[in-house]
N, C-alpha and C positions, 0 to 999 in steps of 0.2 A: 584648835583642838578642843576636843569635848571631856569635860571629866565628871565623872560619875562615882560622891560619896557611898561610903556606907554608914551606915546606924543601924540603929535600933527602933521600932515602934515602943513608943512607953501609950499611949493613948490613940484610939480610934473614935470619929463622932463624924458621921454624915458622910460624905469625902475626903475628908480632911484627918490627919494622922500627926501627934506629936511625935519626933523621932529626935531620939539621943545621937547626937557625935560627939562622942568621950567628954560629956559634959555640957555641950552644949547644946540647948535642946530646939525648935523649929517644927513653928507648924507647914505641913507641904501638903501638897497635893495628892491624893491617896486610891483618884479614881481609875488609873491606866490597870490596878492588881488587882483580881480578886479575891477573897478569902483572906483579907489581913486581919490580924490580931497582937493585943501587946506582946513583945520579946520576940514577934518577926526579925528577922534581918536583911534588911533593903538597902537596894543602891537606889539615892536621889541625886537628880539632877535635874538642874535650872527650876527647883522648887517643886518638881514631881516625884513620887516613889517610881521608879521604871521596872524596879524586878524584885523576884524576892531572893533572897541567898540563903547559903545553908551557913551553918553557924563555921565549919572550916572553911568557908571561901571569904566571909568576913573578917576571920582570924589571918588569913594571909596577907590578906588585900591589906588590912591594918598595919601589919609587918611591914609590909613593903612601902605607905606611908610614912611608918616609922623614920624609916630607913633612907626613904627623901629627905625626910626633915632634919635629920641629923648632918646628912653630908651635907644639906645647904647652911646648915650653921655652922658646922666648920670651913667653909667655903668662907664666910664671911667673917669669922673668927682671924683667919691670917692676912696678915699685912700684904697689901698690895705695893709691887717694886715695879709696875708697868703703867703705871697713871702717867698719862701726858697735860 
């Protein structure tokens, strides 16, 4: 399975683009988009920018990250009664 983050452009230079993931920041690959600039919103994957997004498809997509990360920590939060 292939997954495809999103962020933010905070800096463009040559190719290459620093892009925010809610804090953390990565320089990637920036030559597949044209027309990027800071406070873009891009999905990266395997250290390319592949697309550009609009600021409500970042805001869901985020949500719904959210919303993984949380069930798998209470996934992992309750005791397991099935260990052999």
């Amino acid at each position: 399975m292939c997954l495809g983050v999103p962020g933010v452009v905070v800096k463009i230079k040559d190719h290459e683009a620093v892009v925010d993931f809610g804090g953390v920041r990565k320089t990637v690959d920036a030559f597949l988009v044209e027309d990027l600039k800071p406070g873009d919103y891009v999905i990266v994957h395997a250290g390319a920018i592949i697309a550009k997004i609009s600021e409500e498809e970042f805001k869901l997509i985020k949500e719904a990250f959210d919303e993984l990360l949380k069930a798998y920590e209470e996934m992992l939060a309750k005791p397991r009664s099935n260990q052999r």
